[in-house]
C-alpha positions in Angstrom: 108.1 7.1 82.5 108.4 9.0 85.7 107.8 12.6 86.1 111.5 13.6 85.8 112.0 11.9 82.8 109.1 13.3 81.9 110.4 16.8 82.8 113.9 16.2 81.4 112.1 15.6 78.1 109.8 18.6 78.3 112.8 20.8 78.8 114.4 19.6 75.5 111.3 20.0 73.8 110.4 23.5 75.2 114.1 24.8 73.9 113.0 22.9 70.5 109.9 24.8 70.2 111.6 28.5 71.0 113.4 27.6 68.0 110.6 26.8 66.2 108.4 29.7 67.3 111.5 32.5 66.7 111.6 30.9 62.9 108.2 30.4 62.5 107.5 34.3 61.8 109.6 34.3 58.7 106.9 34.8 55.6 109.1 32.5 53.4 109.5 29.3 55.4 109.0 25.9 53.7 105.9 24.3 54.3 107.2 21.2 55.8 109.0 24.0 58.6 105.6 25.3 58.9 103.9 21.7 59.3 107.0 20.9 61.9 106.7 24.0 63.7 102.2 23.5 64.7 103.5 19.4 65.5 106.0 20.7 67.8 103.2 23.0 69.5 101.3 20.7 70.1 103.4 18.1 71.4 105.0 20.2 73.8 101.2 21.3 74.8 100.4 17.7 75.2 103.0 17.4 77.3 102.3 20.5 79.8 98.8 19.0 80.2 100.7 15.3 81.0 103.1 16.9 83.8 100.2 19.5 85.4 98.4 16.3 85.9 101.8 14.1 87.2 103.5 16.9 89.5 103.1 17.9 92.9 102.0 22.1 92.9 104.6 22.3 95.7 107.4 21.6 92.4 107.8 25.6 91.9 110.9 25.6 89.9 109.0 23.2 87.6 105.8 24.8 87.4 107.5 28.1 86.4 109.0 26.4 84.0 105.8 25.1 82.4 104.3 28.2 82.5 106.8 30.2 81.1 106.9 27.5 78.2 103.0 27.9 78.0 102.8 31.2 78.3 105.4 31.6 75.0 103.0 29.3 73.2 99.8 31.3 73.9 101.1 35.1 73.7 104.0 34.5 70.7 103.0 31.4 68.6 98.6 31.8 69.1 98.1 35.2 69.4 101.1 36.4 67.6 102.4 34.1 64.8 99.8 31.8 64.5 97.2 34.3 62.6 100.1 35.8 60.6 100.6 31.7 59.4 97.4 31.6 58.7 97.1 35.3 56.5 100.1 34.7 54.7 98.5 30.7 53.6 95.3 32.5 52.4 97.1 35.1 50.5 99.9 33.0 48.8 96.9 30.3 47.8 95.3 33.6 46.4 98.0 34.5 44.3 99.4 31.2 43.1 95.9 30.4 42.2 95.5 34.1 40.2 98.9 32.8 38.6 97.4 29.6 37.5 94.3 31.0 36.0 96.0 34.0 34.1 98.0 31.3 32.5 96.1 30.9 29.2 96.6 30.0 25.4 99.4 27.5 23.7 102.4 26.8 26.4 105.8 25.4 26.0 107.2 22.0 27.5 108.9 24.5 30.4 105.5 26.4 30.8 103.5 23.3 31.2 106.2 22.0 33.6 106.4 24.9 35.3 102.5 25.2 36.0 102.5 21.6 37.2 104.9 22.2 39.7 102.6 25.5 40.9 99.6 23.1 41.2 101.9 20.8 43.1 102.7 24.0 46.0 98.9 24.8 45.3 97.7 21.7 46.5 100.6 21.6 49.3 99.5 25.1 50.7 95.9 24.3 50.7 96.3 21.2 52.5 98.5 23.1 55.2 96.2 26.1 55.5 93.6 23.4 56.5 95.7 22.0 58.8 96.3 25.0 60.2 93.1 25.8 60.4 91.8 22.7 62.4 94.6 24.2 65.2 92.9 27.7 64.8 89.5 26.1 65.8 91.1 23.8 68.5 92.7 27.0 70.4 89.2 28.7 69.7 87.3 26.4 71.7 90.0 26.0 74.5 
């Protein structure tokens, strides 16, 4: 794949992940959005790190272009959304779990169907938050 291509794609991807990031900061976004949202982070990451290796530095138009487009992902989606992400995990975890354990005594067909599908989004949270947080210690180290 030569650099344009390369380039061609990035664009495509950089207006995918604007999109992303701008939804991204809504507290009631589905998981799978969420999941979507950190894949296309670091896909378009992936790719600024292929094309700063491909391109000639004499490229400016391009190089602004990957900078702006990193620049969005460090200052919005890390320092910005990113932690708020994370908060909002740890606190809806807290309280579907304080849900789940108030939840005592005999229960009805609906009860018990209902607390199964809260252990389902329990167990879907959780594993997001930890996804979530493996990105949180890969931008730490960068």
């Amino acid at each position: 794949m030569s650099s344009d291509e390369i380039f061609k794609m990035f664009k495509i991807e950089s207006k995918k992940l604007s999109g992303f990031i701008s939804n991204a900061s809504d507290p009631n976004l589905e998981i799978s959005a969420l999941v979507e949202t950190y894949y296309q982070v670091m896909n378009v990451s992936s790719m600024i790190s292929m094309l700063r290796q491909q391109l000639n530095p004499d490229l400016d138009q391009i190089l602004d272009e990957i900078d702006k487009t990193e620049l969005m992902i460090l200052e919005e989606f890390n320092s910005d959304i990113h932690p708020k992400i994370l908060e909002n995990l740890k606190r809806s975890i807290q309280e579907t779990t304080s849900v789940l354990q108030s939840n005592f005594g005999e229960k009805s067909t609906k009860q018990i169907e209902d607390e199964s599908h809260l252990f389902d989004e329990l167990r879907k949270k959780m594993s997001t938050k930890e996804f979530v947080e493996q990105y949180d210690s890969e931008i730490s180290h960068d």
